[in-house]
C-alpha angles and dihedrals in degrees: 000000000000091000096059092044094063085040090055082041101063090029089069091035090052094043086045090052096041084051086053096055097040090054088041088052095053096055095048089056093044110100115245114230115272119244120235150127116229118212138185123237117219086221098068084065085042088116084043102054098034085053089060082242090115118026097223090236087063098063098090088058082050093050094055109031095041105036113008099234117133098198126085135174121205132219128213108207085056094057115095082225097077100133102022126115110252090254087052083050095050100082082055101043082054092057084060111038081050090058093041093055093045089053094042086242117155111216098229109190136320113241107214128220136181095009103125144288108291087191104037131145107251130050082241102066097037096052084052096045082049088051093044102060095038081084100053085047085053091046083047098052084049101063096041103254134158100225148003108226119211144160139264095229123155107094133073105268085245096065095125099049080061138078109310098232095066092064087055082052093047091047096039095049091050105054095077100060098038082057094050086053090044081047090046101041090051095062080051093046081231122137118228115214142168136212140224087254105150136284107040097342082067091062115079105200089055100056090042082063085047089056102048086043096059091037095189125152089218088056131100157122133286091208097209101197081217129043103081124121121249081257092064130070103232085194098061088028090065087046094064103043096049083064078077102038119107107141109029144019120179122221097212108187138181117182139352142227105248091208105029098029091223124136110254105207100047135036103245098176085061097044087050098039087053096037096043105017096043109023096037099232122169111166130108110303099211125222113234116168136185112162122142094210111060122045114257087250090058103034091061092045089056092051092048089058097046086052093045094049088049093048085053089049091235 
């Protein structure tokens, strides 16, 4: 008896223990949720607000009531203040810091458009394009944000279809004014970041070479999921320059399964999996979508679902 007591007694032990495991292992092998921030990007209302259907300054309150999200990126080009001096655009910033504070929406950034050639050819149009974007730094300041957001122009689309040696120029005239704005930016505790945004800025090894040649800690990448040329792989080109993001990563989106929800012209599970598994990034991941299809309302809505099944790991 005593025999088969001790047998019954290391049976259970061992069944408890292998019970244990198995649970322990389960868990192991469940995802943890994936930590991230979702935003919404002005750009994916751009056909609303330049219809008159959403005031600008309304789509924090849109953001929130419509859709729950407490994030929000501006856009120059889609504020009634292009032109102005940054004391003439202060009665409107304060329209829109007030909304997004009744709505318990963080102003994330500004993306900038239209505001000069960082990389032209002439001093003149450099030093312009330095003065023109102090002011967005100083609207984005302003509202609190983290960054202002522009874009590495000054050069045809084609350049690198050209003589080598005029991309060095282009790289090697644009340094110093991106440093004055990071100078700039850092006495204003402001980032300064581009986007793949077409030209240069589309190719990621050259920007890669941008970012090691200004070599400034306010400086960074906008990674756009989207924005690369057939001749680039969006999927390694967001790689890279996530090697450079620290403040921002746009979910650019087209189109959307139906059935599944999933986007249709670009693998999320793998840009997430890559921005958020392998680099570690857990800011906002802004909306920004541009589909024909589906109506803005909807297309954003679709986005917002896909990113909230892949922060779950489903």
């Amino acid at each position: 008896m005593k025999q088969t007591s001790s047998r019954r007694t290391f049976l259970k032990t061992t069944a408890a223990g292998a019970a244990a495991m198995a649970t322990g292992v389960g868990q192991m092998a469940a995802a943890e949720p994936r930590k991230f921030d979702i935003s919404l990007a002005a750009w994916s209302f751009h056909r609303a607000v330049r219809s008159g259907e959403i005031p600008f300054e309304d789509l924090p309150k849109v953001a929130r009531e419509r859709y729950d999200i407490g994030g929000f990126e501006l856009v120059n080009q889609m504020m009634p203040v292009m032109g102005k001096s940054f004391e003439e655009m202060k009665p409107y910033l304060d329209k829109l810091a007030q909304n997004g504070a009744d709505h318990n929406v963080k102003l994330l950034l500004i993306m900038v458009d239209n505001e000069g050639s960082i990389g032209g050819t002439t001093d003149a149009q450099r030093e312009a394009a330095v003065e023109n974007h102090k002011k967005w730094i100083d609207a984005a300041k302003y509202l609190v944000c983290h960054s202002m957001q522009m874009n590495w122009a000054g050069a045809p689309h084609d350049i690198l279809k050209r003589d080598p040696a005029e991309l060095d120029d282009f790289i090697n005239r644009s340094v110093p004014g991106f440093r004055k704005l990071c100078d700039y930016g850092d006495k204003n505790g402001l980032f300064v970041i581009i986007e793949n945004h077409g030209g240069a800025s589309s190719h990621p090894h050259v920007v890669e070479r941008l970012m090691k040649a200004v070599n400034h800690p306010r400086f960074g990448t906008l990674p756009d999921f989207g924005n690369f040329p057939p001749d680039v792989d969006n999927y390694e080109a967001i790689d890279i320059l996530m090697n450079y993001a620290h403040k921002a990563v746009s979910a650019k989106c087209y189109d959307f399964d139906d059935k599944t929800g999933l986007e249709t012209k670009l693998d999320y599970p793998r840009l997430i999996a890559d921005v958020v598994d392998k680099h570690g990034y857990h800011g906002f991941l802004g909306i920004e979508f541009e589909g024909d299809r589906l109506s803005e309302y909807d297309g954003v809505k679709a986005c917002k679902a896909l990113l909230e099944k892949l922060r779950t790991n489903a």
